[in-house]
RODOVO-621455 format. One record per residue (C-alpha): residue number from 1; residue in three letters; x, y, z. Coordinates in nm, 2 decimals, decimal comma. Example, Ala and Ser with C-alpha at 12.3 -4.5 7.8 and 13.67 -1.06 7.14 Angstrom:
<pts>
+-----+-----+--------+--------+--------+
!   i !  aa !      u !      v !      w !
+-----+-----+--------+--------+--------+
!   1 ! ala !   1,23 !  -0,45 !   0,78 !
!   2 ! ser !   1,37 !  -0,11 !   0,71 !
+-----+-----+--------+--------+--------+
</pts>
This chain:
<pts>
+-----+-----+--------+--------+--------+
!   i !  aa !      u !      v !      w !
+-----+-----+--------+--------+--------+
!   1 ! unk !   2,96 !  16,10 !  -3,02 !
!   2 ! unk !   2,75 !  15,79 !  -3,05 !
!   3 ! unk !   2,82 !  15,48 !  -3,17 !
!   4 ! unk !   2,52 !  15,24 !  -3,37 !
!   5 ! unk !   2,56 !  14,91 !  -3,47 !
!   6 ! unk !   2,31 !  14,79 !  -3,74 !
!   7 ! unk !   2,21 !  14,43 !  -3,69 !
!   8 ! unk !   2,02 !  14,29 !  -4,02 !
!   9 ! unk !   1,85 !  13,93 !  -4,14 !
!  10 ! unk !   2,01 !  13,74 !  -3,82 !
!  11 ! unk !   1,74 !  13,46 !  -3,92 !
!  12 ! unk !   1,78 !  13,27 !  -3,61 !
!  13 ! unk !   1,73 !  12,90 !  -3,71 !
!  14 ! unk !   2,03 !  12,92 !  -3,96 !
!  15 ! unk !   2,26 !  13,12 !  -3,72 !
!  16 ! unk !   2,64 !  13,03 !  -3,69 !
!  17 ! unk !   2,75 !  12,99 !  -3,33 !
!  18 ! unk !   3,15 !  13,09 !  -3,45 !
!  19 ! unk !   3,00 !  13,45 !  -3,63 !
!  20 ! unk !   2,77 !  13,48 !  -3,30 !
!  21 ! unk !   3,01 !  13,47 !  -3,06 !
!  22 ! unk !   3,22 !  13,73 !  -3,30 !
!  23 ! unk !   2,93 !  13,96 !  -3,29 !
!  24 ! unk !   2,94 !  13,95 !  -2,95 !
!  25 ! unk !   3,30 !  14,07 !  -2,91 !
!  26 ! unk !   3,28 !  14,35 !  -3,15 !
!  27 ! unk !   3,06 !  14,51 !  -2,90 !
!  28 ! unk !   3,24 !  14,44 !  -2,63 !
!  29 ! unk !   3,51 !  14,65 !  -2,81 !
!  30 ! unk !   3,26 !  14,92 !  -2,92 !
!  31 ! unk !   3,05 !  14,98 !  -2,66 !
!  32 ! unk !   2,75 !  15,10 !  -2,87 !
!  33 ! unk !   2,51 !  15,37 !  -2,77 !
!  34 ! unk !   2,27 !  15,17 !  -2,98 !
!  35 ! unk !   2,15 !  14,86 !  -3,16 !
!  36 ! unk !   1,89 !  14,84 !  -3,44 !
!  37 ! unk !   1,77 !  14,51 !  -3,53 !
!  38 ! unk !   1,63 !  14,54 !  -3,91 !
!  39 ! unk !   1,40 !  14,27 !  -3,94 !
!  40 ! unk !   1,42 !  13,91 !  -4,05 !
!  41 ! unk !   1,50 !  13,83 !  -3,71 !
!  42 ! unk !   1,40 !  13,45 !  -3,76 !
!  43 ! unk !   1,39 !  13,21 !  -4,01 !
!  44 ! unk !   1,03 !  13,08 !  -3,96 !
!  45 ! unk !   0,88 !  13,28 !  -3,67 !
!  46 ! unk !   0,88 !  13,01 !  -3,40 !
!  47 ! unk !   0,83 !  13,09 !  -3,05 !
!  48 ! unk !   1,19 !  12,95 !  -3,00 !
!  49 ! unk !   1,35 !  13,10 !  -3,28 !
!  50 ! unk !   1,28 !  13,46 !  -3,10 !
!  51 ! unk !   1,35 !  13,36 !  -2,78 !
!  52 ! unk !   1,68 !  13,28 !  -2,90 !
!  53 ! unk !   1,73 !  13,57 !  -3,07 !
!  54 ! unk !   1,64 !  13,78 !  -2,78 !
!  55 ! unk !   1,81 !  13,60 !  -2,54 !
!  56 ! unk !   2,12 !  13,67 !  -2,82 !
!  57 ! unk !   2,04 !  14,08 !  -2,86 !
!  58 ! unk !   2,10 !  14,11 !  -2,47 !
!  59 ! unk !   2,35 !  13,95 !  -2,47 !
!  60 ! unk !   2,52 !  14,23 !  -2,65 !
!  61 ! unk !   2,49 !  14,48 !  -2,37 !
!  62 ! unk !   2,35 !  14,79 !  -2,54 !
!  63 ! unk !   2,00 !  14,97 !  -2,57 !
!  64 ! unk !   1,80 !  14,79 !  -2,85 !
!  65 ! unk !   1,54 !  14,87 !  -3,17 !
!  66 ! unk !   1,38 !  14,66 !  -3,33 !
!  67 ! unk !   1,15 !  14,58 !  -3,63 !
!  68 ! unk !   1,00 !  14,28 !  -3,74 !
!  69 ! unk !   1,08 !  14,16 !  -4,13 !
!  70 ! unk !   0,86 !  13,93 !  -4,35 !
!  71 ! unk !   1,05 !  13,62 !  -4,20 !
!  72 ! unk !   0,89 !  13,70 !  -3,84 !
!  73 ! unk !   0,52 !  13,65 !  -3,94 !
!  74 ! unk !   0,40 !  13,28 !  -3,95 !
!  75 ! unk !   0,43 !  13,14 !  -4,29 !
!  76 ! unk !   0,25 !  12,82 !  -4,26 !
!  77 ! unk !  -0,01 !  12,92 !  -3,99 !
!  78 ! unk !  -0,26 !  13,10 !  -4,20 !
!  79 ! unk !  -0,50 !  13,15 !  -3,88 !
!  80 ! unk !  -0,20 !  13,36 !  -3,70 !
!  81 ! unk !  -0,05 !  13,51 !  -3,94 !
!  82 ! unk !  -0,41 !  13,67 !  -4,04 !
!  83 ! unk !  -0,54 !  13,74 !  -3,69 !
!  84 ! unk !  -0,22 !  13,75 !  -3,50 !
!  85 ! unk !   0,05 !  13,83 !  -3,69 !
!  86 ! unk !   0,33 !  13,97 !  -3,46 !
!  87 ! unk !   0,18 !  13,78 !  -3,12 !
!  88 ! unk !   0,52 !  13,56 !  -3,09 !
!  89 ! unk !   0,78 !  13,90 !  -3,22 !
!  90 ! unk !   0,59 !  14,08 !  -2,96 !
!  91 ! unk !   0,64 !  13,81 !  -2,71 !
!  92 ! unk !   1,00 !  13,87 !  -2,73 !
!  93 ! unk !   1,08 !  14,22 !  -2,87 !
!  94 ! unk !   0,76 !  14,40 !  -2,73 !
!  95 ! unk !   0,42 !  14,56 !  -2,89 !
!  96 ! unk !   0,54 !  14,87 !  -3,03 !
!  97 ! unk !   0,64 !  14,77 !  -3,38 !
!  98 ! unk !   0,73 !  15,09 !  -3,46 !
!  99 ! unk !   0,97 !  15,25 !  -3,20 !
! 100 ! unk !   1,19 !  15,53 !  -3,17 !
! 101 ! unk !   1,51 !  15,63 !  -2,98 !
! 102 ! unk !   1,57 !  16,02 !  -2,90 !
! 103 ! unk !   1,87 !  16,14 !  -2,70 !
! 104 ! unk !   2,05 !  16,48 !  -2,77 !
! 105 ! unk !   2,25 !  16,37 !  -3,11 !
! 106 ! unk !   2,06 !  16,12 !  -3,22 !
! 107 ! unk !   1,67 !  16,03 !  -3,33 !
! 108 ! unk !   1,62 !  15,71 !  -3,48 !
! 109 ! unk !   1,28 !  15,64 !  -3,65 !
! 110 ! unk !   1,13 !  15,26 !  -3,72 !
! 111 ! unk !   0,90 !  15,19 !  -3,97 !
! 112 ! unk !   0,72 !  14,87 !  -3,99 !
! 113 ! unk !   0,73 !  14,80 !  -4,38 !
! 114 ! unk !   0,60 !  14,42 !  -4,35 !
! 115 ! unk !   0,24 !  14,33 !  -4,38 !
! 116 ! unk !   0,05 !  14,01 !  -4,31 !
! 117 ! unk !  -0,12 !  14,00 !  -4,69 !
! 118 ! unk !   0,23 !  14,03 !  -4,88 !
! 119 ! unk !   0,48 !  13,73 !  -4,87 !
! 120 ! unk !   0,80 !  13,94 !  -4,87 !
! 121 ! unk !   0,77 !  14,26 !  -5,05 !
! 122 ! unk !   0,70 !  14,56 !  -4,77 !
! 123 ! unk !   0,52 !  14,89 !  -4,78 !
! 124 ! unk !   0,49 !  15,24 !  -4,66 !
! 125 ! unk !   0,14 !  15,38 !  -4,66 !
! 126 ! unk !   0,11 !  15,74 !  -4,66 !
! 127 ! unk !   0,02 !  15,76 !  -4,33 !
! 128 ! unk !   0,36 !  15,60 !  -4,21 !
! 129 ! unk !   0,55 !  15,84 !  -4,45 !
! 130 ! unk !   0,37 !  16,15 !  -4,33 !
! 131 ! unk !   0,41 !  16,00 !  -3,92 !
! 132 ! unk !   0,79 !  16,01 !  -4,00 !
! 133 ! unk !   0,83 !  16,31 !  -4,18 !
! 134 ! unk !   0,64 !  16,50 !  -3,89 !
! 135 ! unk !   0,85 !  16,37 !  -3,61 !
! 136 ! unk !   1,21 !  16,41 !  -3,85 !
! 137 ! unk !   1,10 !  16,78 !  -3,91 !
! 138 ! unk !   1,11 !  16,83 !  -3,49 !
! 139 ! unk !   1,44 !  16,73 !  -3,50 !
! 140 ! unk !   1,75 !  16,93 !  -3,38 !
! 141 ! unk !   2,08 !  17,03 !  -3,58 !
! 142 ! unk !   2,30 !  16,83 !  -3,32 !
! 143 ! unk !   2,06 !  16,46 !  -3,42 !
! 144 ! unk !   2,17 !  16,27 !  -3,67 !
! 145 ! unk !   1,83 !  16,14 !  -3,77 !
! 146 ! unk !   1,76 !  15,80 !  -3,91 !
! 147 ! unk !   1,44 !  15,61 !  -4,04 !
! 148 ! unk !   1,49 !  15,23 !  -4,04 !
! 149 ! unk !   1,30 !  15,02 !  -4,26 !
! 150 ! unk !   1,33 !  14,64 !  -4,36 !
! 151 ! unk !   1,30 !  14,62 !  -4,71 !
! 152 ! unk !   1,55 !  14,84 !  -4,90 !
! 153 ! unk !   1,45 !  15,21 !  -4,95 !
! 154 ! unk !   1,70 !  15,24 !  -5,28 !
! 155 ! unk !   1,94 !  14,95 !  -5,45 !
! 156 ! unk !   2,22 !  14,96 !  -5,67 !
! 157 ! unk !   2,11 !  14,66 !  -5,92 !
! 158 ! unk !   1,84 !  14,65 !  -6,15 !
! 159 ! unk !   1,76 !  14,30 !  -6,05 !
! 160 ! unk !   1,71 !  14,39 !  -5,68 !
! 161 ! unk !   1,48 !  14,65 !  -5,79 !
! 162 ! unk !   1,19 !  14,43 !  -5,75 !
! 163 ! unk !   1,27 !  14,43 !  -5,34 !
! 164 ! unk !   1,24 !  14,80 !  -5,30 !
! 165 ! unk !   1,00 !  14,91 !  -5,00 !
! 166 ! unk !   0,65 !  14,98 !  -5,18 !
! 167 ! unk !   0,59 !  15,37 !  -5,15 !
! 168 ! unk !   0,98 !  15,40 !  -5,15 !
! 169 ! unk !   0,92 !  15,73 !  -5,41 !
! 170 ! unk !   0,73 !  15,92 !  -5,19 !
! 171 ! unk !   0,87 !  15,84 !  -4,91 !
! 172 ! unk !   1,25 !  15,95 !  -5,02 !
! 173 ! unk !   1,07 !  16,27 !  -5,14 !
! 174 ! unk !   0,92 !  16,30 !  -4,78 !
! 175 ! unk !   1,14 !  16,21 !  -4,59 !
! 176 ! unk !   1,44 !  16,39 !  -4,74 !
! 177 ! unk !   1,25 !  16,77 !  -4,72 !
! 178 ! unk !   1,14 !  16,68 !  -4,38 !
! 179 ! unk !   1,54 !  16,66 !  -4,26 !
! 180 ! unk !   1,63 !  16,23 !  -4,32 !
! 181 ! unk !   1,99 !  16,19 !  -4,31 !
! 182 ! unk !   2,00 !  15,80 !  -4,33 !
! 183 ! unk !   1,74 !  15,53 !  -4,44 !
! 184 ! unk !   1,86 !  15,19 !  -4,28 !
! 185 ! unk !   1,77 !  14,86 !  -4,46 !
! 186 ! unk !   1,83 !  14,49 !  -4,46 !
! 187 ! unk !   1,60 !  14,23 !  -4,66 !
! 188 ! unk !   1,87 !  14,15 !  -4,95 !
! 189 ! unk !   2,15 !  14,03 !  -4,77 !
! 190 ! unk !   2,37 !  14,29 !  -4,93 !
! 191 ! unk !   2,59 !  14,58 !  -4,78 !
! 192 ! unk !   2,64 !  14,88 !  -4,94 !
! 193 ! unk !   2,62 !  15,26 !  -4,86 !
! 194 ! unk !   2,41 !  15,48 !  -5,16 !
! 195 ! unk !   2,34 !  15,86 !  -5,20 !
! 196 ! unk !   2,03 !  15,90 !  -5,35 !
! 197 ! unk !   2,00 !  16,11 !  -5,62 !
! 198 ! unk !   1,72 !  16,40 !  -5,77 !
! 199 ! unk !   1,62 !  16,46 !  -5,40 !
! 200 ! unk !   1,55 !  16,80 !  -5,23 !
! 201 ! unk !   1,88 !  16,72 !  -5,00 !
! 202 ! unk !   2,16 !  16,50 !  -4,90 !
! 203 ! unk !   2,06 !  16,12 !  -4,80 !
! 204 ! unk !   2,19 !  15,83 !  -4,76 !
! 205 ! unk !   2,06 !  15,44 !  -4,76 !
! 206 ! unk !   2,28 !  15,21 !  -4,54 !
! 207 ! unk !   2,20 !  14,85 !  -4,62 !
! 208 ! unk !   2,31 !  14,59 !  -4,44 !
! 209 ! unk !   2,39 !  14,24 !  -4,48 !
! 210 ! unk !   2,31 !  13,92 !  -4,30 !
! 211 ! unk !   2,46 !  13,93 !  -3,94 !
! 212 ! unk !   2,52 !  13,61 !  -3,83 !
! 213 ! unk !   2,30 !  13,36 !  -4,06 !
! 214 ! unk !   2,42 !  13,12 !  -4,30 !
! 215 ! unk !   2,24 !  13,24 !  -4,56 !
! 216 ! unk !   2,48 !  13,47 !  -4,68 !
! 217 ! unk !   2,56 !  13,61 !  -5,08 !
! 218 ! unk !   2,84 !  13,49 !  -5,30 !
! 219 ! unk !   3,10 !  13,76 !  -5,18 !
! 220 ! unk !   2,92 !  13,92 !  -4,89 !
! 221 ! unk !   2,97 !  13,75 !  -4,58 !
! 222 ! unk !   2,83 !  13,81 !  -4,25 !
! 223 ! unk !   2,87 !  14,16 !  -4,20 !
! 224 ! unk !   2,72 !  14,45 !  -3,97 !
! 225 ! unk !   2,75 !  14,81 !  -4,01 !
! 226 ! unk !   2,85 !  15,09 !  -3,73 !
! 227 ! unk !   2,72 !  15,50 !  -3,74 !
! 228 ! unk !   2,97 !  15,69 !  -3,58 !
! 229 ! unk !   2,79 !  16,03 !  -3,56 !
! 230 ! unk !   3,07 !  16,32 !  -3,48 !
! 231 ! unk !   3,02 !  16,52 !  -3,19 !
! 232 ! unk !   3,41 !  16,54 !  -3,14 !
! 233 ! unk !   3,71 !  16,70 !  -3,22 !
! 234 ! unk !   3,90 !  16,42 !  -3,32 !
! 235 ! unk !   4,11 !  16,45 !  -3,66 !
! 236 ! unk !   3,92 !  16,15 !  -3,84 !
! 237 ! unk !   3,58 !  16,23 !  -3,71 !
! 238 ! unk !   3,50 !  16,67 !  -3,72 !
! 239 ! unk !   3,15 !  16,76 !  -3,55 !
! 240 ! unk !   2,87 !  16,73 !  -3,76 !
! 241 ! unk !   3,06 !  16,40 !  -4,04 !
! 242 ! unk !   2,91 !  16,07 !  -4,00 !
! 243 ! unk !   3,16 !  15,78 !  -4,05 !
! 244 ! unk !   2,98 !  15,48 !  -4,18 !
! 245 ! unk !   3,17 !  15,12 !  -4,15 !
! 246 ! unk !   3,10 !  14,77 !  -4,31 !
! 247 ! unk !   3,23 !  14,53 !  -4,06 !
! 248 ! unk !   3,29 !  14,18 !  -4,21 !
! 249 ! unk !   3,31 !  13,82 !  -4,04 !
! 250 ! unk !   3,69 !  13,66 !  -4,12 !
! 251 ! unk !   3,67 !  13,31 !  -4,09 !
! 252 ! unk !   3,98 !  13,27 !  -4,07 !
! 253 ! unk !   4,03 !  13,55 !  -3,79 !
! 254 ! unk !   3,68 !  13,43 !  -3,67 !
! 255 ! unk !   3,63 !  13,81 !  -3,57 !
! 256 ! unk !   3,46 !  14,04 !  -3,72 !
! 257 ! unk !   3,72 !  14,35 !  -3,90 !
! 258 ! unk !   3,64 !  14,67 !  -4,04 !
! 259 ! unk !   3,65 !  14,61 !  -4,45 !
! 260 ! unk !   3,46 !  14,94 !  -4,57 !
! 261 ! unk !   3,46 !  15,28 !  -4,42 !
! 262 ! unk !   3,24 !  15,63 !  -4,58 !
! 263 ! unk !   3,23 !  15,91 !  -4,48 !
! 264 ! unk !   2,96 !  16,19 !  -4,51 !
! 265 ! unk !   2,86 !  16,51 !  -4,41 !
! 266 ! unk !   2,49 !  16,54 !  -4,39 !
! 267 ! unk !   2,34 !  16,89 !  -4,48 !
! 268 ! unk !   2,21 !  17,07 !  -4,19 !
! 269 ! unk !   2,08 !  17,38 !  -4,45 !
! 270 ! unk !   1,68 !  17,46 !  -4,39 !
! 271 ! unk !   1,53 !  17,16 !  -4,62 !
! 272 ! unk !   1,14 !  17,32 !  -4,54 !
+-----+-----+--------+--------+--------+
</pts>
């Protein structure tokens, strides 16, 4: 079975020490195969703000992905943010702004949906889309197979509708014949699990909200979600369900407890 923690929107520079140090014990207790990181990593890309945030991610013991968000290209610099744009993210999180993880049950797929002309709406050209689709359509039965984007891939309000992913059409259409199970998102600050509808198969967005920041929405506080992909016999969690929880921060508790759980079985029926 593996185990993946979501980490959204951390924006270091407004982080809360208390929810930090929380974060830190929940994956103690889980043990993660994985962390993503979904963008938004910083509040106002400074070199310190990253290193921080880096210095934070390790310290959560567990194999790491990341993507930048519109909060990690310079806001105020015009010079780097036109010529350089990710030179400090890369500094801490490395060059490949698109990476992938591949192990026998799981393939997760990044997508870098930020670009250095657009404040904070993102994009997925059509070469990214068909990039994705290609690799997803190489995938095995036993991999649950993700695609991580910052901006949200599918929302639940109208008035959020104006966030969604540019491209996020095709890209669902795509991506769901090509064999997507799960399109991970952050940008809003809002959890919540979605099937999409009127697509070829099954899928699912997984939004997440803000992990440890103190920008947080009325009635969702910091939160993080875990994939448990199955791969075991155990009586909650049959081979081939994915169990999908919302963990929230109590500040009363000052831990972080399990408030939502979903469960799904993604289709593993010949999408081509």
């Amino acid at each position: 079975m593996s185990v993946v923690i979501q980490i959204s929107d951390t924006h270091f520079g407004t982080e809360r020490p208390e929810v930090m140090r929380a974060l830190v014990d929940l994956a103690q207790r889980l043990q993660p195969d994985l962390l993503v990181l979904s963008g938004d990593i910083t509040q106002r890309a400074k070199p310190s703000q990253f290193k921080a945030a880096r210095e934070f991610m390790d310290r959560l013991g567990a194999p790491m992905l990341a993507i930048p968000g519109n909060h990690d290209i310079a806001l105020f610099n015009g010079i780097a943010r036109l010529f350089w744009p990710y030179a400090d993210y890369s500094k801490a999180f490395g060059v490949e702004l698109e990476p992938v993880h591949s192990c026998p049950d799981l393939l997760v797929l990044c997508v870098n949906t930020t670009r250095a002309y657009r404040h904070k709406h993102g994009e997925a050209s059509a070469a990214q889309i068909e990039r994705v689709a290609r690799r997803l359509e190489s995938a095995s039965a036993q991999q649950l197979r993700v695609v991580v984007v910052h901006q949200p891939i599918a929302v639940q309000r109208p008035e959020d509708a104006v966030h969604l992913v540019r491209g996020h059409d095709a890209a669902l259409q795509r991506w769901a014949r090509a064999g997507a199970d799960v399109v991970m998102g952050g940008h809003i600050h809002l959890p919540y699990v979605m099937e999409i509808q009127a697509l070829p198969r099954p899928m699912w967005a997984v939004q997440a909200g803000t992990a440890v920041s103190k920008r947080v929405r009325p009635g969702a506080p910091n939160s993080v979600n875990v994939l448990q992909w199955g791969g075991t016999d155990q009586a909650d969690l049959p081979p081939g369900s994915l169990r999908i929880e919302q963990w929230d921060f109590d500040g009363v508790q000052q831990t972080f407890t399990c408030a939502r759980v979903t469960q799904v079985r993604p289709s593993r029926a010949n999408s081509q």
